[in-house]
C-alpha positions as CSV (number, residue, x, y, z in Angstrom):
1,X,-4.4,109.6,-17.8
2,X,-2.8,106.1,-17.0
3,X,-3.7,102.5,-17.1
4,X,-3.8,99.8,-14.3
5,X,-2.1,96.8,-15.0
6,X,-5.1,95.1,-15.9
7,X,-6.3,97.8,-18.5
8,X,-2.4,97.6,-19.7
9,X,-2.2,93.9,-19.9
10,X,-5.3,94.2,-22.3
11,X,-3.7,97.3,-24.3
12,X,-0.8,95.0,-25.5
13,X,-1.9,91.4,-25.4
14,X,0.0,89.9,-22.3
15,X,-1.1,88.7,-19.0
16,X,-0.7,90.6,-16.1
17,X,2.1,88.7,-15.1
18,X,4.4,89.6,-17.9
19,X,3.9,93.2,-17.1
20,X,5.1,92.2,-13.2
21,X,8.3,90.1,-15.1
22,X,9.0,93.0,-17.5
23,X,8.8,95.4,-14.4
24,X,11.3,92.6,-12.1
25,X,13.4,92.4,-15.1
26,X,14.1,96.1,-15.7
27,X,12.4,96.2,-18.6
28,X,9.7,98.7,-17.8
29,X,9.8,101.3,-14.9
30,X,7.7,100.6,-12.1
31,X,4.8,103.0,-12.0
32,X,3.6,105.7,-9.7
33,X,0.7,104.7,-7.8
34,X,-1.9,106.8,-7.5
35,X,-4.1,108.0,-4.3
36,X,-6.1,104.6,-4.2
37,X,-2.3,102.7,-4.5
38,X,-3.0,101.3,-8.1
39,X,-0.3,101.2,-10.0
40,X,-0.3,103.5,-12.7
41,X,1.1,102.8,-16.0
42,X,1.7,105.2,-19.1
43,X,1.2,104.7,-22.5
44,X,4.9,104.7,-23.1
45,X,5.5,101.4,-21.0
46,X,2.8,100.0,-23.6
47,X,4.9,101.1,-26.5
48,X,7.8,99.6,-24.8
49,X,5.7,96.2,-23.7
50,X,4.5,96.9,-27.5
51,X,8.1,96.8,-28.8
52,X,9.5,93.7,-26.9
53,X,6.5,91.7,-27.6
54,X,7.5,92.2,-31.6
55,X,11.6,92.3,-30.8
56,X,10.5,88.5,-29.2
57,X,8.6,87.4,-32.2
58,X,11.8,88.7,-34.0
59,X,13.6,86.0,-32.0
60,X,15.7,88.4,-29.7
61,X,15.9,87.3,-26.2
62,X,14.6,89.4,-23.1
63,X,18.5,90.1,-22.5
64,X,19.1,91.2,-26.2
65,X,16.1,93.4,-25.7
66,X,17.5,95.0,-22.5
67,X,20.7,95.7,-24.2
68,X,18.9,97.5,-26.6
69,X,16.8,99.9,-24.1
70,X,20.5,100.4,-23.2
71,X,20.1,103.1,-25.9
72,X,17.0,104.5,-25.4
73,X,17.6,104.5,-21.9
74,X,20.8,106.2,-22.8
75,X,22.8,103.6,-20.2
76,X,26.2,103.4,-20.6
77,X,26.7,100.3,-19.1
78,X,24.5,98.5,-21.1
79,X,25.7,100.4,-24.5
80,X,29.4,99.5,-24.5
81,X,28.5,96.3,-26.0
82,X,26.2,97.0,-28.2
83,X,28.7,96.9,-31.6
84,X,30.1,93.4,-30.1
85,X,26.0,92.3,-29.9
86,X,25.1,94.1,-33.4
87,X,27.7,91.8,-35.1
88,X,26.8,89.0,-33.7
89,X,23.2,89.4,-33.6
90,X,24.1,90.0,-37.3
91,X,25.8,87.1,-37.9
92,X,22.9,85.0,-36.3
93,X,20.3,86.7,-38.6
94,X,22.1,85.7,-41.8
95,X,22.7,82.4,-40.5
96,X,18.8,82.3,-40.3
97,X,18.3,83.7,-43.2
98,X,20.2,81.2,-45.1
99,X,18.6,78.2,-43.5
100,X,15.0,79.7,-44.1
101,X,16.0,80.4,-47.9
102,X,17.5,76.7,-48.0
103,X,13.7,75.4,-46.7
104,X,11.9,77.5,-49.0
105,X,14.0,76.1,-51.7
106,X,13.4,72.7,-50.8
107,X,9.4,73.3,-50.1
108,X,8.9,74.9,-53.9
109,X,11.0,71.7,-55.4
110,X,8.6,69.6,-53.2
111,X,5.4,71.4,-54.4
112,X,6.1,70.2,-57.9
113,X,6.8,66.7,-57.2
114,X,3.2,66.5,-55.8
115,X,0.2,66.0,-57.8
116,X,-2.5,66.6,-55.8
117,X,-4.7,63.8,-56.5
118,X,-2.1,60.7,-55.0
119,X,-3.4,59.8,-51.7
120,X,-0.9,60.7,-48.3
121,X,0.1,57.0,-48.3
122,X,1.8,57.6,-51.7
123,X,2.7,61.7,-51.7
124,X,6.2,62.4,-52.6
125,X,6.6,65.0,-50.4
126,X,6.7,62.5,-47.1
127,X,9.0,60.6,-48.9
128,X,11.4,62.9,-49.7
129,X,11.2,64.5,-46.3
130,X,11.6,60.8,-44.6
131,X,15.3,60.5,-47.0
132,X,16.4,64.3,-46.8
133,X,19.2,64.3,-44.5
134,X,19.7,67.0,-41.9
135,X,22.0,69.5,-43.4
């Protein structure tokens, strides 16, 4: 038993739309349609709708994500790239990682410069931020 594209959108928390860009992209298959001519979709394009929704969160762009199906899809094409994309997707993710560390390290010294009592005119924490130059 399949979904229509409404019941899909619903399934994974996009808008109909995104399921019709997904399906233009090559992202997801286009579905059968059934005797009515709804479009029927399985429950494996909602894993896949399912997976590039949290691959996006992850920060990987719709063309990082159809390189990837380049493996599941088991396309040759789009897999002879795929060690030149892993090292530098990589290379991105530690730079990333670094920056994020660097933040949290300056959000914990600013947490103890602030005593919660001072009013916002006087907080430490805007004033600091105002002088910290952009590293």
């Amino acid at each position: 038993m399949g979904m229509k594209i409404s019941e899909l959108a619903k399934a994974c928390n996009v808008n109909k739309e995104t399921v019709r860009y997904y399906e233009r992209k090559g992202l997801i298959a286009g579905p059968p349609r059934n005797e009515s001519g709804y479009r029927i979709y399985s429950e494996e394009t909602a894993d896949r709708i399912r997976f590039i929704k949290r691959m996006k969160e992850l920060d990987f762009s719709l063309k990082e994500i159809h390189l990837l199906f380049g493996v599941v899809d088991q396309d040759g094409e789009r897999c002879k790239d795929m060690y030149v994309f892993t090292v530098q997707k990589t290379k991105e993710i530690e730079r990333k990682m670094h920056d994020l560390l660097r933040i949290q390290r300056l959000l914990e010294e600013l947490k103890e410069k602030c005593p919660d009592e001072k009013a916002m005119y006087t907080c430490p924490i805007i004033e600091t931020l105002m002088r910290e130059p952009d590293k």
